[in-house]
Every structure is written in C-alpha cells, then in structure tokens.
C-alpha positions in Angstrom: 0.0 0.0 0.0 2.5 1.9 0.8 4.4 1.8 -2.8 1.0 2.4 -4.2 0.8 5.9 -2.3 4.2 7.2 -3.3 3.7 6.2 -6.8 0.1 8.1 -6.4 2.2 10.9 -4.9 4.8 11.1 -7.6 2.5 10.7 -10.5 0.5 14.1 -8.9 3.9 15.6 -8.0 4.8 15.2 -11.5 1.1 16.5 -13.2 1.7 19.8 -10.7 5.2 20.1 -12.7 4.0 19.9 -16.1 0.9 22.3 -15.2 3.5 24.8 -13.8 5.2 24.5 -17.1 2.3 25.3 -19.4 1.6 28.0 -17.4 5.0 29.5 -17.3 5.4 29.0 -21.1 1.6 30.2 -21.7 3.3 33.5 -19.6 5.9 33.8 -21.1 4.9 33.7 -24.9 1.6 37.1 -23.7 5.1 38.8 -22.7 7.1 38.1 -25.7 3.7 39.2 -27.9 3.2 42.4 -25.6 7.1 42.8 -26.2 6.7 42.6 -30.0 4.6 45.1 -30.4 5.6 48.2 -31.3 4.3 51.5 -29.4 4.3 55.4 -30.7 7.3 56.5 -31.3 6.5 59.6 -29.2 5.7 57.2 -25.8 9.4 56.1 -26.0 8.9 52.5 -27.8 7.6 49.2 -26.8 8.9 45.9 -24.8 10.0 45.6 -21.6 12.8 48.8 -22.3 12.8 51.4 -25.2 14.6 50.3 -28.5 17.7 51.0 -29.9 17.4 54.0 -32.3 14.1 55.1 -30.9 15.0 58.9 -29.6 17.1 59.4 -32.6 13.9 58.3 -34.6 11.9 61.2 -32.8 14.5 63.5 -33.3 14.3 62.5 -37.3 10.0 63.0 -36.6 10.8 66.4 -35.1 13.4 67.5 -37.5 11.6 66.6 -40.7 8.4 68.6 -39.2 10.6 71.1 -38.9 11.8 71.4 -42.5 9.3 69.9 -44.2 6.6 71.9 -42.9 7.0 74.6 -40.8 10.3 76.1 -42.1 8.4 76.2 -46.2 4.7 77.7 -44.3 6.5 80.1 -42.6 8.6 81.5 -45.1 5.7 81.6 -47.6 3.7 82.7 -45.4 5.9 85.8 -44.2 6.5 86.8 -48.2 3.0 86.7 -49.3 1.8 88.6 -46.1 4.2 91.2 -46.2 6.8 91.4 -48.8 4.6 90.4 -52.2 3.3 92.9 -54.1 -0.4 93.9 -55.0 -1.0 92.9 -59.0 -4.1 94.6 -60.4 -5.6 92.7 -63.0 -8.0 94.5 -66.4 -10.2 92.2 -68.2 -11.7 92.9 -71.9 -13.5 90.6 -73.8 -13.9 91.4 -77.7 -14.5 89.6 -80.8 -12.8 90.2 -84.4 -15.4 90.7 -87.7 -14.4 91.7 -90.8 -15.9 94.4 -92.6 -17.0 92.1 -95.6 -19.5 90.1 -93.3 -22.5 92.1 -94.1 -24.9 89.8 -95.3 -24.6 90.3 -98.7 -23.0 86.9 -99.4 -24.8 84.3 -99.6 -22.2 82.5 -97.4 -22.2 85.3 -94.9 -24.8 83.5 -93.0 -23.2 80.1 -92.7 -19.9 81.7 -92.4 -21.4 83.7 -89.5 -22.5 80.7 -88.0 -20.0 78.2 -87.5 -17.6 81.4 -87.0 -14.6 79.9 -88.0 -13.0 83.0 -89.7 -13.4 84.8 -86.6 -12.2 82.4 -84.4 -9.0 81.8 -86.8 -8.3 85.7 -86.5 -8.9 85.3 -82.9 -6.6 82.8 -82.3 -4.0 84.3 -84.4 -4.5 87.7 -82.4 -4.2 85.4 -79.3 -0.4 84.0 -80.3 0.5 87.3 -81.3 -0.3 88.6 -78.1 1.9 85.9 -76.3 4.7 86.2 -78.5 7.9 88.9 -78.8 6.3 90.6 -81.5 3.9 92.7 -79.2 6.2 93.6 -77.0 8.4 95.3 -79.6 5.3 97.2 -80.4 4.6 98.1 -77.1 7.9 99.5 -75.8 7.3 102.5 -78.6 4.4 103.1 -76.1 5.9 101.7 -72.5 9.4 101.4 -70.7 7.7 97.8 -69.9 10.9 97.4 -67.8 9.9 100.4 -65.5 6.5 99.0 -65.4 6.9 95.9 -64.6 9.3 96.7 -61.5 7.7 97.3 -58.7 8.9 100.0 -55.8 9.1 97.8 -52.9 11.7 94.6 -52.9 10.2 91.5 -54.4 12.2 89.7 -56.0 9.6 86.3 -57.0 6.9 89.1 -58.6 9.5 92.0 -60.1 11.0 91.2 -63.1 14.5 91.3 -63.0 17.2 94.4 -63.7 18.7 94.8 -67.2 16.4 91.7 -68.6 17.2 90.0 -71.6 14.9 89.8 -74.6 13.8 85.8 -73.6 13.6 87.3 -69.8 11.0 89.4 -70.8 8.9 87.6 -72.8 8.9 84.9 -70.5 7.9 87.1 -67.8 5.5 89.1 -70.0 3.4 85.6 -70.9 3.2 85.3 -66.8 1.2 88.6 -66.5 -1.1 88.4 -69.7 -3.8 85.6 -70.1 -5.4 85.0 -73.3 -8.0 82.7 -74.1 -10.7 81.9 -77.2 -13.4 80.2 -77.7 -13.3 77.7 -81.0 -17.0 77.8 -81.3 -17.6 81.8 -81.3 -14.4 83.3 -81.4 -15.3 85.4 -78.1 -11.3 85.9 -76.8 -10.9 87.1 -73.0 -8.0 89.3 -72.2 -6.6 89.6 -68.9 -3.6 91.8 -67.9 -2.0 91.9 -64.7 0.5 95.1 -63.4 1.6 96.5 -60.4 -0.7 99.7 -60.4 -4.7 99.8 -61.5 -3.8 102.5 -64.1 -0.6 100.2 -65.8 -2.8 97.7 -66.1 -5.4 99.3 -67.6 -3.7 100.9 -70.5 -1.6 97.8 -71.5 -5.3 96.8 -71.8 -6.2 99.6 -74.5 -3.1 99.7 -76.1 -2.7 95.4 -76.5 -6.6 96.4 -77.9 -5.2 99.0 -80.8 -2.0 97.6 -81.8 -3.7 93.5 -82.3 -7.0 95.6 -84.5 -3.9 97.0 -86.8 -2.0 93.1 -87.2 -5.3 91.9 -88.2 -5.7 94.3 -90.7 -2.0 93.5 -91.7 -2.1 90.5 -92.3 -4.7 91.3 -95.7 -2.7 94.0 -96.7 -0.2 92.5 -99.0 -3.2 90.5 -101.1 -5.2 94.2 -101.5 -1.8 95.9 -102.4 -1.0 92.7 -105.0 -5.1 92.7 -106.2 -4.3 96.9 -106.3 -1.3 96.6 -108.6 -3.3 94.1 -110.9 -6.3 96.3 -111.0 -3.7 99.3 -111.7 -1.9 97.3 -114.8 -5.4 96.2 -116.0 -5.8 99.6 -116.2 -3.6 101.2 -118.6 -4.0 97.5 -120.7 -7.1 98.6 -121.6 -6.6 102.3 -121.7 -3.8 101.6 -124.4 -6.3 99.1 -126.3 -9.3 101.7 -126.1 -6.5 104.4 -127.2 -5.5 102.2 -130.4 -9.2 101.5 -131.2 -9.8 105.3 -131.5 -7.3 106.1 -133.3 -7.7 102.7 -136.3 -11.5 104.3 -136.4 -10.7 108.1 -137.5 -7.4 107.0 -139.6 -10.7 105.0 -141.3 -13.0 107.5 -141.4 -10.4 110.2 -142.9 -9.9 107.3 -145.5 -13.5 106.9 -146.4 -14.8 110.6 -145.7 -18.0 108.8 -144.0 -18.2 109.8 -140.1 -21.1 107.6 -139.8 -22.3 104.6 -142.0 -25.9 104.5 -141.4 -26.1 108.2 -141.9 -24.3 107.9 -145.3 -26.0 105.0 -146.4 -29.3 106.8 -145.3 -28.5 109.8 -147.1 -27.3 108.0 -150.4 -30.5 105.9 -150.6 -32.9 109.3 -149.9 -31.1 111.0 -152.6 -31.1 107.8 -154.8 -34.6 107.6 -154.3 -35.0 111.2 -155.1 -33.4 110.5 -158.5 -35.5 107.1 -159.6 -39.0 109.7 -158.7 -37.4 112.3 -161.0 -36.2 109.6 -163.8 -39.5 108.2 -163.7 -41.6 111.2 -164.2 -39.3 111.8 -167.4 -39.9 108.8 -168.6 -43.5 108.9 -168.1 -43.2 112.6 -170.0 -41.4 111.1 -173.0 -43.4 108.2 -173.5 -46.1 110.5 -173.5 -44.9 113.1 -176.1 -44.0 109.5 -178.2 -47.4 107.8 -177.7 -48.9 111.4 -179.2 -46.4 111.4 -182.3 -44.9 114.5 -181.0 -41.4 112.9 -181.4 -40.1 115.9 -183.6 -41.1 117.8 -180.7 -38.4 120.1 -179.6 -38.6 119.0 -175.7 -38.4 115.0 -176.7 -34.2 115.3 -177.0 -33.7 117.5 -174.0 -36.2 115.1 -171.9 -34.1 112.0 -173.1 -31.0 114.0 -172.1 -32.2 114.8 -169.1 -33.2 111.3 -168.5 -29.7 109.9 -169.2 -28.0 111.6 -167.1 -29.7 110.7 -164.2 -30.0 107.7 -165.2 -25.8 107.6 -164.8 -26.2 109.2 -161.7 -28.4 106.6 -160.0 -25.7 103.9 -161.5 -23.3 106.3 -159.8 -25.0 106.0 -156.3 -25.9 102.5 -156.8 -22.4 101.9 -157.3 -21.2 104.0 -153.9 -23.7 102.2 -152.2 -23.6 98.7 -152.9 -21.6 98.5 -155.8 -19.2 95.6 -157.0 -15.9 97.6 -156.0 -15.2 96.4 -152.7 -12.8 98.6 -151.8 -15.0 102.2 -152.5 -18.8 100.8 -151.4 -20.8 102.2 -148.5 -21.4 98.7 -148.2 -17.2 97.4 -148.0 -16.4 100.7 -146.4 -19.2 100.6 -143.8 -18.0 96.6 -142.6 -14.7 98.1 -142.2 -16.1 101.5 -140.2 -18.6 98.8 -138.2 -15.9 96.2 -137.6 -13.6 99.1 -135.8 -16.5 100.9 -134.2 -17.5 97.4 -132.5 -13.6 97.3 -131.6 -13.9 100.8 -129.9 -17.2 99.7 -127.9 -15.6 96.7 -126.3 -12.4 98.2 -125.7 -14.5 101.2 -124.1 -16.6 98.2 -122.2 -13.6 96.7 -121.1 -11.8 99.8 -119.6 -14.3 100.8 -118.1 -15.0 97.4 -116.2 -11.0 97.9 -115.5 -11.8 101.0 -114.0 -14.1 99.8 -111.2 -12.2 97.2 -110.9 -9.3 99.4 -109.9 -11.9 101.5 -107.8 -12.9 98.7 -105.6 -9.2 97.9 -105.0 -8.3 101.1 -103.9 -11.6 101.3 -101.8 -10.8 98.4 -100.3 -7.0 99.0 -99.3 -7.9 102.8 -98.0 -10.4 101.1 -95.4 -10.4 99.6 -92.4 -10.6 95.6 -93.2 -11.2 93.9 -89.4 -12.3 95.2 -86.2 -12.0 94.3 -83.2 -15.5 94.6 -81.3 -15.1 94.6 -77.1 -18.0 93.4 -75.8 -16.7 93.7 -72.5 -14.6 97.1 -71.8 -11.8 97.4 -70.0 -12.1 99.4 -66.5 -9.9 100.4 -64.2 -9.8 97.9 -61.1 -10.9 98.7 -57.9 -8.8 96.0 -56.2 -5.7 93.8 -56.1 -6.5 90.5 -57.3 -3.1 88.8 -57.0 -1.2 87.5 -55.2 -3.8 84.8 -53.4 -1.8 84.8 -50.1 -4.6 82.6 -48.3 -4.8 80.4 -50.9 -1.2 79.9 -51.6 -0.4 79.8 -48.0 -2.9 77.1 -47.5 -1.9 75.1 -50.8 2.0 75.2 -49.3 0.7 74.0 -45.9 -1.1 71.1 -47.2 1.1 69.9 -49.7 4.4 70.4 -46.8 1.7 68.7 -44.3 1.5 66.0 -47.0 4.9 65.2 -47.7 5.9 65.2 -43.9 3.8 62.5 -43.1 4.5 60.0 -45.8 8.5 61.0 -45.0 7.6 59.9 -41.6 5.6 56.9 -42.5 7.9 55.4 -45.1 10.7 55.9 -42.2 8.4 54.4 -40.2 7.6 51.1 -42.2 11.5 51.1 -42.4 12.1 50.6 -38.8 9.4 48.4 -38.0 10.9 46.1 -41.1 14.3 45.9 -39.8 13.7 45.5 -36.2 
C-alpha cells in the first residue's frame, strides 16, 4: 500500500510540474507578444525597455516637421503677407469681324454661323499677343521694364534688372492671359500690373496695336489685287486708245463719219433720182405715144433722162456697188468692224476701272475690327497674389509630404527590427 501511495504521490507531483510549465510558457509567450509590439514612437517605444534607435527616430520626426513643414509655411507665409506685391488685373473681352461680313453673301450666314473665320483671327491675335512681337510694339508706347518693376523689394513678382529679350517675354506671358473660344471666337484678355492705371492701358493699347496686325495680315493680297487692278488699267486704256485712233485713220480714208447716216442719205437721194427719172420717162413716153417725137422738148427730156440715169448707177455703185474697196457697203463693214472694236475696248476699260476703284476702296479702309463686348475698367482692387490660398496650398502639400517622410521611415524601422 505503501508503494501504491508514493507512486500516487509522484504521479501528482509530476502533473503539478507539467501544469507549472504550461503556465510559465503560456506567460511567457503574452510577454514576448506584448514585447513585439511596437508603441508610438512619441511614448518612448515598446517591450520591456525602449529600442535601440528610438529617440534618434523622434528626433528624425521632429526634424523633418521642422523642414518639411514649418520652415516652407513660414517662409511663404511671411512673403506673401508682407513682402509680395499687390497685382491689379484688367479684363476685356472682344470679338474680331471683318468688314466684308454684311450679309450680302450668300455665305455670310453660314460663315457667320459656324464662325470659324473669326475664331481663326482670334486665335491668331491670341499667339501674337503671347509672342515677342507685341512687345516690340509696345515698348514704342511703354518702358515695360519700368512697369513691370515694382517700388518695394520683391524679388519672385518684379522682373529682374537689365532683362534680356527671352527674360522678358517669359515674364510678359506670366502677366497676360489670353483665351478663345473655338466655337464663337469670343477671346478674354486679362492683364496683370503692379498699379490699376498700368494695367489698364496695356489693356487699350494690346486692344489697338492687335486691330492694326489683323488688318496687316490682308494688306499684301489688296496691295497685289491693287497693282493688278492698276496694270489692267492702262491694258485697256492703251487698247481703247489704239481702237480710237484705227476708227478716225478709217473715217479720214473713207470721208463717212457715220455709216448709217451715209447710207441713209445716199438711198434718200437715190430715191430722189428714180422719182425724177421716172416722171421723165412717163413725160417722153407721152410726147412718143402722141407722135410728138419731132417735138423740140423729146431730145432734151431723153438728155435729161440719161443723165440721171448715170447718176443713179453712180449711187448705186457708192452704195452697194461691185468695188469692194470704195462701197458704202465694204467701207461701212470696215467703219462697223472698228467701231465694234472701240465699244468693247471702251466696255472693257471701263469694267477695268471699277475694278481698280474697288481695290483702292478696299486697301484705304479699315478691313477687321475688333469689337469689345466687354470694356476694359480700371480695377478697384488687387486680385493677386492669393496669399490665403497659396499659403494654405503650401501648408497642405508640406503637411503631406511630412507625413508620408515619416511613414515610409516608419515602415522602415518596424521592417528591420
């Protein structure tokens, strides 16, 4: 009995042991867990003591809050608070239409519909605006140097001392703003300067110089279409000149100013002579018929008769005779032939001649204009800089990159620990 006890004994003796043990290695693996994880880096660390690295890692939090956001807020926010300078911006919007879009066309409507002439001009106007060229034009008008230099220190908004040519126009397409609308051709104009009155007449004057490139740029065709019109001109005066000249060498030749008249004159006076010739016919067959031909009058009648009987062959002969060369009729083809010359070449010069007309018309008038629908007024108040704006886009973006710094050197720890 008594070997049955102490094996009873040691058998419990060893079941308390093993429990012990579970529960010391169930212990011992919640500490190792709880010692795993990781704590804020701000409370120091996790585990039974702080980990290596871990106040140098705050330090690197601190540090990088430092530079990363407070140093970049600050010092955007002190220059746009107190050192930027106040830009005053003038807005015009306006519209280009040429002075051929009346109506009259029966294009004009369609044209004046889809808009795309006006909207090409526009956009044209708009890269001219933005390019060098305007500001050579300008500087006849503005020291844009002067104006564009402001009176208190700023060295992000002023343009810079003794610019170059690219300086400028770099700068220049910073402070103008052009847009235009494909479908209408409606173009927006915004200039920005460091004084209301500065930016209002770089306004007006951008306005007048871009209404005389448009109506440039159709110049050289109405000068060329001028020219043409000109030569056309004295083509056709020297043609009319010639034509005026073949008719009276023709008419001196012929002694007939007119053909019809001639002709009409010849056949009245031919007529006149067949009445007379007749009437002595009908008085010698009468002085025959009554055996009166011993009569004394008979011979003279018969004379009388002859002879104008030659004289109606005569005028026959000039009227419509077989000579070519001396008929009313030959001479009057030639005098009609010329005389039709003259009238066309007359026609023709004077078509040439309103021609010319309308080409100088054209080239002494204004071509394109430049309608504002929206003036240009003087502003009331600065507009740029945005300091609140800017100063809260530069917090948030700093804010931003800060924390994924902090989190990618954070994911970096925790991986290598």
């Amino acid at each position: 009995m008594q070997e049955v006890a102490v094996e009873e004994e040691r058998r419990l003796a060893v079941d308390e042991s093993i429990r012990r043990a579970r529960a010391i290695s169930v212990e011992l693996r919640k500490v190792a867990r709880k010692a795993r994880t990781p704590r804020p880096t701000i409370s120091g660390g996790g585990g039974f003591r702080a980990r290596k690295g871990d106040r140098l890692f705050r330090l690197f939090a601190v540090g990088s809050l430092v530079l990363l956001f407070v140093v970049p807020t600050a010092v955007v926010a002190f220059y746009y608070s107190i050192v930027a300078s106040d830009q005053y911006v003038s807005e015009a919007r306006f519209s280009i239409r040429s002075a051929d879009s009346s109506g009259s066309s029966p294009m004009a409507g369609l044209s004046a519909l889809l808009g795309s002439g006006q909207a090409t001009d526009a956009a044209i106007v708009a890269e001219y605006v933005k390019s060098g060229a305007i500001i050579n034009q300008l500087t006849d008008s503005f020291s844009l140097t002067d104006l564009f230099t402001t009176k208190r220190w700023d060295p992000i908004s002023s343009l810079a001392a003794n610019p170059t040519s690219e300086d400028l126009i770099k700068y220049w397409k910073g402070k103008v703003d052009i847009s235009v609308e494909r479908s209408s051709g409606l173009t927006t104009l915004r200039v920005r300067a460091f004084s209301a009155e500065d930016s209002l007449r770089l306004t007006d004057e951008i306005l007048r110089i871009s209404e005389l490139m448009v109506n440039r740029l159709t110049r050289r065709t109405e000068d060329n279409g001028l020219r043409e019109a000109e030569a056309e001109v004295h083509t056709t005066k020297d043609r009319l000149t010639n034509s005026i000249l073949k008719l009276k060498a023709m008419r001196d030749s012929t002694g007939i100013l007119d053909v019809t008249l001639a002709a009409a004159a010849n056949t009245e006076v031919l007529t006149k002579l067949r009445l007379e010739k007749a009437k002595l016919d009908v008085q010698i067959q009468s002085l025959e018929e009554n055996d009166s031909g011993s009569a004394p009058q008979l011979g003279s009648l018969k004379n009388q008769a002859t002879a104008i009987g030659q004289q109606i062959a005569v005028y026959e002969q000039s009227i419509a005779g077989g000579d070519t060369d001396s008929s009313i009729a030959s001479r009057g083809a030639e005098l009609s032939e010329a005389e039709t010359d003259l009238k066309v070449a007359q026609t023709e010069y004077q078509k040439a001649v309103a021609v010319f007309e309308a080409a100088r018309m054209t080239t002494e008038r204004q071509r394109s204009y430049i309608l504002t629908h929206v003036q240009p007024t003087l502003p009331e108040e600065a507009l740029y800089p945005r300091r609140i704006l800017i100063v809260f886009t530069v917090a948030l973006g700093t804010g931003l990159l800060w924390a994924i710094t902090v989190g990618l050197a954070m994911l970096a720890r925790d991986h290598t620990a």
